[in-house]
N, C-alpha and C positions, 0 to 999 in steps of 0.2 A: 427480340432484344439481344443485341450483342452481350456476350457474358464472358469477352476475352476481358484481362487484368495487361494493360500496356507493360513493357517491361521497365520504362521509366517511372513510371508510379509503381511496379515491386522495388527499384532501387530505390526510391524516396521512401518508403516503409522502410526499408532494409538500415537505411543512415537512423530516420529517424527509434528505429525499435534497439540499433546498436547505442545511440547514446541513452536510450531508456534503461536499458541492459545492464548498460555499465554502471547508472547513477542510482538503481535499486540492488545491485550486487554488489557494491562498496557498503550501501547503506548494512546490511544486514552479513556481511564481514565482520565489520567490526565488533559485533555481540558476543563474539569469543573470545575477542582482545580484551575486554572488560577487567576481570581480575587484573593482567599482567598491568596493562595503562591504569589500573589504580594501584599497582604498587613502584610503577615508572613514576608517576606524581606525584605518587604520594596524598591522593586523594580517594573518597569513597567512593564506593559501587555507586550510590544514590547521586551522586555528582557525574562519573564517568555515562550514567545512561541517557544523559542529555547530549551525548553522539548523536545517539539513533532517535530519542523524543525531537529534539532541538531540530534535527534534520527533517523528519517529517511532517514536522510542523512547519515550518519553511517551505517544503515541497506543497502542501496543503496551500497557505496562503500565496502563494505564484500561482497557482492552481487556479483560483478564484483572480484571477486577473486575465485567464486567455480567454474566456466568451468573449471579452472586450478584443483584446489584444488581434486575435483570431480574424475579428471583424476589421481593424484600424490598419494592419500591418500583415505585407507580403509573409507568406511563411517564412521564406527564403533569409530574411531579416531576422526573424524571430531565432529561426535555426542556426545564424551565424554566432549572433548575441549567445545563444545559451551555449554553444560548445566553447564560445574565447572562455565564459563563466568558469564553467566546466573542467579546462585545462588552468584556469589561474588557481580555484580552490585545491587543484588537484596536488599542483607544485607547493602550496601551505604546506596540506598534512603533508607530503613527504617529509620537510625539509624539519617542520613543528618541532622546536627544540622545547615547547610547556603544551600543557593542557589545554589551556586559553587559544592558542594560535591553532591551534587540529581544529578547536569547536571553529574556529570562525573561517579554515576553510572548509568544513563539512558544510558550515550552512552555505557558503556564495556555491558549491557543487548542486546543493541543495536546488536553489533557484532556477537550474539547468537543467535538472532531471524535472520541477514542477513544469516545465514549458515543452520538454522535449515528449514525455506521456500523452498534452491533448493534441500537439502536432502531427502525432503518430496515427489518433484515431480521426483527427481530421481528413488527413491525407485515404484513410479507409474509407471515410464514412462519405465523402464527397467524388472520389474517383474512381470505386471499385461498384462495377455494376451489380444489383440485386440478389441477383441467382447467387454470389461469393461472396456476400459480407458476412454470412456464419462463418466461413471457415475461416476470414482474413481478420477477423476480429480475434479468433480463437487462438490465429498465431500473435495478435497482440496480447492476448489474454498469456498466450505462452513465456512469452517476455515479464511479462510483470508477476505473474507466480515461479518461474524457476527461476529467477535472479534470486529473489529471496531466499531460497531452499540451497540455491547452489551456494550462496556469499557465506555461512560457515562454512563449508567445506574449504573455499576457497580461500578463504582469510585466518581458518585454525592449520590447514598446509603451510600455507605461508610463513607465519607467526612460528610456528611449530619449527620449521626448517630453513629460514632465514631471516626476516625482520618484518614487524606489524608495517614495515615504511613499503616494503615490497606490494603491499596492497593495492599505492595509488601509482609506485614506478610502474608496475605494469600496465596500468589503465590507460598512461600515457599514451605510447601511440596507436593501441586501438581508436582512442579519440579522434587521434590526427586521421587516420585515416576514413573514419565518422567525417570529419569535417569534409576531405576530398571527393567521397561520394555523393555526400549531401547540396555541395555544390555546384555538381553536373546533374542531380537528378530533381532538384525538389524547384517548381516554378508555380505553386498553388498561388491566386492572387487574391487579396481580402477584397470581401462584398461591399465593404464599407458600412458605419453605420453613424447615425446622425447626431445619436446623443453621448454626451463629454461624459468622459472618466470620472466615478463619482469618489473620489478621495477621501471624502467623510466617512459612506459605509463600506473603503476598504481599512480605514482607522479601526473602525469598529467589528469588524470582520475579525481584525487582528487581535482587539484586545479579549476577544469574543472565543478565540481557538487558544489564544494562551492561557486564558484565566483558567480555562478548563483542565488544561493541562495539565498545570502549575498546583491547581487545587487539588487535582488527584494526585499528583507525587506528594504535595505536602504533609499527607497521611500518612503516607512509610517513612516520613525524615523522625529521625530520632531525638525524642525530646519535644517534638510539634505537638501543638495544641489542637484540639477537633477542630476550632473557630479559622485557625489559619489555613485551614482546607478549606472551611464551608464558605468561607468570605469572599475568596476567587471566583469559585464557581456561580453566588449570588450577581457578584459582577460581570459574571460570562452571562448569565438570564439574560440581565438587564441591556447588557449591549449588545446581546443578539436579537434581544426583541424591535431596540432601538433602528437595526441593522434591518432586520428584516421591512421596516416602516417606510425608513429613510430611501431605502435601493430603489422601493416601487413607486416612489413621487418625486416630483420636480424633472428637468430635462436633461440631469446627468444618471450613469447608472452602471453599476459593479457588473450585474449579473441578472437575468431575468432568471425569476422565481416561478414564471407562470408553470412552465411544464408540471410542475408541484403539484400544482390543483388538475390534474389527471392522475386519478384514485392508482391506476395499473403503475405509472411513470413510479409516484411516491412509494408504491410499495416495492418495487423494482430498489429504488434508490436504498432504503432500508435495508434490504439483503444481502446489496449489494456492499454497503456495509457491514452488515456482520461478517460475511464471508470473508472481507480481509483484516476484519480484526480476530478472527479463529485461526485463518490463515499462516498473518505476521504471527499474532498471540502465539502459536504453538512455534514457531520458528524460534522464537524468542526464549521460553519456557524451556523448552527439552533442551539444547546445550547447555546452559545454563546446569540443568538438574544432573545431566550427565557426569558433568565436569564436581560438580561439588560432593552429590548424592554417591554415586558410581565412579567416580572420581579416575575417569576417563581424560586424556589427553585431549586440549584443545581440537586439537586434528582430529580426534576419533569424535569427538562430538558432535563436528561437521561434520564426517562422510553418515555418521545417523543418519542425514537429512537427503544425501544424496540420491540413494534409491526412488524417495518416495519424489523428489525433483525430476530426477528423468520422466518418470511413470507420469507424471502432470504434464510435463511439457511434450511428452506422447498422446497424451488425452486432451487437450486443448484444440487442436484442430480437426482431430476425430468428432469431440463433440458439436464444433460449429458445424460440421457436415452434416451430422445427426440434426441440426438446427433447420439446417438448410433442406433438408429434404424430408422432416415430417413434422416442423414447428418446435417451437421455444420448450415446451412444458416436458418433452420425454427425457432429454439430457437435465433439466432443472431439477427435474424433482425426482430423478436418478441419484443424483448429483448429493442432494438436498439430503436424503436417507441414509446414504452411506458414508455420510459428513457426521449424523446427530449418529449411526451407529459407531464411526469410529471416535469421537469423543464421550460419550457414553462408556467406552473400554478404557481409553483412557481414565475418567475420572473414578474407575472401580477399581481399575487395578494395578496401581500403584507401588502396593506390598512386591507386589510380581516383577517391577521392572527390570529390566538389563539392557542391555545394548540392542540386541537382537529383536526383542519385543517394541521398543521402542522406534526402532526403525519400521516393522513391519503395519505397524497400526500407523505411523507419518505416510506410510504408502499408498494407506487407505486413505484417511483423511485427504492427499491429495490427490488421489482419482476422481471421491465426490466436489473435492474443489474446484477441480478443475473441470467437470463436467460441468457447475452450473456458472462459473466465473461468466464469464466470457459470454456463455449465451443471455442473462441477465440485463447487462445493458444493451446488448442487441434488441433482445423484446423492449427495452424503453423507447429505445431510437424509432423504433414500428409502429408502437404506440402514440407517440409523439408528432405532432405536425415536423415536416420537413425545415418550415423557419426558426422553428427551436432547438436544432440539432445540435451548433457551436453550446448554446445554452447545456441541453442534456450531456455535453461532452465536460464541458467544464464541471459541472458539478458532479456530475458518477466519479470524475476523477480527481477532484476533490475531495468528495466522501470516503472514497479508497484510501487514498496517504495517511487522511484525519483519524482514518479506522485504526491504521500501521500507527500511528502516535499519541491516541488516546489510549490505541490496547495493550505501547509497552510501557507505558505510563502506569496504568492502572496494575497492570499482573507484574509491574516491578514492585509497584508501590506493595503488592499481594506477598510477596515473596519481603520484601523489607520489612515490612511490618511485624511477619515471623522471626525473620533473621535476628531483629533486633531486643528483642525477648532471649535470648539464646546467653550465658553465663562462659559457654568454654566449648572447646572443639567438638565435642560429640553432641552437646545441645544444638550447637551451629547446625551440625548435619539432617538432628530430627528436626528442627522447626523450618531446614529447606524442602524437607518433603513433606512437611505439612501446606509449606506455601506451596508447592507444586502441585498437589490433593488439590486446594481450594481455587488454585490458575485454572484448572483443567475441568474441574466443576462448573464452574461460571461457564468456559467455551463452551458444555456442554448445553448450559442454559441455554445461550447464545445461537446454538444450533437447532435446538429446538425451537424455538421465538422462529428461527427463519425459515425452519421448515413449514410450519403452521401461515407464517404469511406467505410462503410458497401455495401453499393450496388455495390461499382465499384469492389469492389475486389468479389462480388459474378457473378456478370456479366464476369471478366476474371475467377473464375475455372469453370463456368456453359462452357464457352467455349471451353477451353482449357478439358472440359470433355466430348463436343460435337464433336472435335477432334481424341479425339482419340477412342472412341466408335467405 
C-alpha cells in the first residue's frame, strides 16, 4: 500500500489548517481583551464573554451542517464561501466602533472557522493513506490546541503594545493568502447524498445549544433568579430530545446519529469532549486569574500560556506517531493521567500560585492534552464504518467548539457568581480566587470522568480484539 501523502493534498491541509489557525487564535485572543472592551463600552464582563461563548457557539452549530454540506458540495466551494466569511467579519471587528458590531463580526468569522475545522479533517481522513493518519490528524490536532494557548499571548501583545483592533489587521492577509493556496491546492469532490437538508432539526439543534448556553450564564448574571437558568436548559432537554427524533426519520436529515450506537465511537465522543472543555476551560481561567489575582499585565498573562503551547504543538504529532506504530491506547491513556495529574495540582494549589508555577503545570496539562487529542478521534474514525466518517467528522467537531462554549460559559458563570458577592476591591480579589479554586476543581472532575472512560472503552476494544484474533 502506497503510504506517500501527495504534495497537493499537504498544501490542501496546509490552506485549510491556516484558516482553522487563524479562526481559533482570534477566538481565544480576545479573553485578555475582556476587562479593557468592558471599560471601552462600558459594559460587564458577563456581557463582553459572549465574544468567545457567542462565537463558539456559532462555530458549533456550522459545525452540525458540514456532514450535509461535505456530502452536497465541492470542498473547493465550501473553502471559498467560508474564507470571503472570514475576511468580511474580519474588516467588522477591526473597523467596530460599539460592542454590538465586534459581536456580529465575531459571529459571521465564526461561521468560517465552523466549516474550515471539518474540511481540514476531511481532506486527512479521505486522502492520506492508512500508515499517516496518526500523525496527520496529530498535526490537525496541533492546529486546534496551540491556536488557543497561542491567542493570549497573541492578543495580550497586541492589546498591551498597540490596539485590541491589531488583532484582526493582522489576520488579514494571512487569510488572503489562505485563500490563494486553497485555490490551487484543494479539488476534493462531494459523494453526493440523496436526502434534503433537514431545517426543522437544524432549528432545533439551534435552540437546543443556545438554551444551554444561555441557562448556564444566567446563573452568574447578577440579581438572576435560579428559574431563569433552569428554564433554558429544560428547553434545551426538550428540543434536543425532539432533535434527536426528528434527524433520524422522514427523507431529509441534519446529521447521522448512527455512529453513536457504537459503544467505542460514543465514548471516544465523550472525551473528546472533555478534553477540550479542560482544555479551553483552563485557557480561559488562568489569564483571567493572572490578571486580577497576580495582577499581571494582559501580555504576561498570555505568554503564561505560551510554553505550555509550544510543548503541545510539539507533542501532537509525536503522539499520532506513537498512534501509528503501536495503536490508540498508549498516547491516550498517557495522555489521560497526566491531564487528571496536572489539574489535580491545579485545584490544590492555589494559595501557591505565581506566574511561574502557573505556566509550568499549563505545560503539563498540555503534553497530556495533547497526547490524547488528536489520537481520540482517530480511534473513532477506526472504529467506525468507512460510510460514517463525514458523519464522525462532523460531530467530534462539533462536540469540541460546544465543549470551548459551554466550558467558558459555565467557569465564567463560576467566577461571576463569586465576583458578584464581592462588596469592595479586596473582596473582589478573594472571591476571584475562590472562583478560580472551584474552575479548576470541576476540570479536575472532568479529567477524571475521562480518564475512567479512557480505560473502559480500552478494556472493551482490547477485547473485542482478543475476540476475534
Amino acid at each position: 500500500m502506497d503510504s506517500k501523502v501527495s504534495l497537493k493534498t499537504k498544501i490542501a491541509i496546509l490552506a485549510t489548517a491556516l484558516l482553522s489557525f487563524c479562526g481559533i487564535l482570534l477566538e481565544t485572543s480576545m479573553n485578555v481583551t475582556f476587562p479593557e472592551l468592558s471599560q471601552i463600552f462600558h459594559i460587564s464582563l458577563n456581557l463582553v464573554q459572549w465574544i468567545s461563548t457567542g462565537y463558539l457557539l456559532v462555530v458549533t452549530i456550522t459545525m452540525a451542517t458540514t456532514a450535509y454540506l461535505l456530502k452536497r458540495f465541492s470542498l473547493k466551494k465550501i473553502f471559498v464561501f467560508a474564507v470571503l466569511a472570514f475576511i468580511v467579519g474580519d474588516v467588522l471587528c477591526a473597523i467596530a466602533p460599539n460592542f454590538w458590531l465586534l459581536l456580529i463580526g465575531r459571529l459571521i468569522q465564526a461561521a468560517a472557522t465552523g466549516l474550515s475545522l471539518p474540511m481540514m479533517y476531511q481532506i486527512i481522513f479521505a486522502e492520506v493513506p492508512r500508515p499517516k493518519i496518526g500523525f496527520y490528524t496529530g498535526i490537525a490536532s496541533m492546529v486546534i490546541s496551540i491556536a488557543p494557548a497561542l491567542g493570549p499571548t497573541y492578543g495580550g501583545t497586541l492589546s498591551s503594545l498597540l490596539s485590541w483592533r491589531y488583532i484582526f489587521i493582522i489576520a488579514f492577509p494571512i487569510v488572503l493568502i489562505t485563500l490563494f493556496i486553497g485555490l490551487k491546492s484543494i479539488d476534493l469532490q462531494a459523494p453526493g447524498i440523496s436526502k434534503r437538508f433537514d431545517f426543522i432539526s437544524f432549528a432545533l439543534l439551534i435552540v437546543t445549544l443556545f438554551s444551554f448556553v444561555w441557562g448556564a450564564n444566567q446563573f452568574g448574571v447578577k440579581g438572576a433568579t435560579f428559574m431563569s437558568g433552569l428554564i433554558p436548559i429544560i428547553i434545551g432537554l426538550i428540543t434536543l430530545g425532539l432533535f434527536i427524533y426528528l434527524n433520524g426519520h422522514g427523507d431529509s436529515q441534519l446529521m447521522s446519529l448512527h455512529p453513536l450506537k457504537i459503544p467505542t465511537v460514543s465514548l471516544n465522543a465523550i472525551n473528546y469532549f472533555l478534553l477540550m472543555f479542560i482544555n479551553i476551560g483552563a485557557s480561559f481561567v488562568i489569564p483571567i486569574y493572572a490578571e486580577t489575582v497576580l495582577h499581571s499585565s494582559a501580555m504576561v498573562a498570555g505568554l503564561i500560556l505560551l510554553p505550555g503551547s509550544i510543548i503541545g504543538g510539539v507533542t501532537s504529532p509525536f503522539a499520532g506517531g506513537v498512534y501509528d506504530r503501536f495503536g490508540a491506547f498508549k498516547p491516550i491513556i498517557t495522555g489521560m493521567v497526566l491531564l487528571t495529574i496536572a489539574m489535580f495540582l491545579f485545584s490544590t494549589m492555589t494559595a501557591m500560585f505565581s506566574t511561574i508555577i502557573l505556566m509550568l503545570l499549563f505545560a503539563l496539562l498540555r503534553f497530556g492534552f495533547n497526547c490524547a487529542f488528536s489520537c481520540t478521534i482517530t480511534n473513532a474514525q477506526e472504529t467506525a464504518p468507512q460510510s460514517d466518517s463525514a458523519d464522525v467528522n462532523s460531530l467530534f467537531n462539533m462536540l469540541q467548539q460546544y465543549a470551548g462554549s459551554i466550558g467558558t460559559s459555565v467557569l465564567a458563570t463560576i467566577y461571576a457568581f463569586n465576583q458578584n458577592q464581592a462588596h469592595d476591591a479586596a473582596q473582589y480579589v478573594a472571591k476571584t480566587i475562590m472562583g478560580g479554586h472551584m474552575d479548576f476543581l470541576l476540570l479536575f472532575v472532568l479529567a477524571v470522568a475521562g480518564l475512567i472512560l479512557t480505560l473502559v472503552n480500552w478494556t472493551i476494544q482490547r477485547k473485542h480484539n482478543t475476540q476475534n484474533a
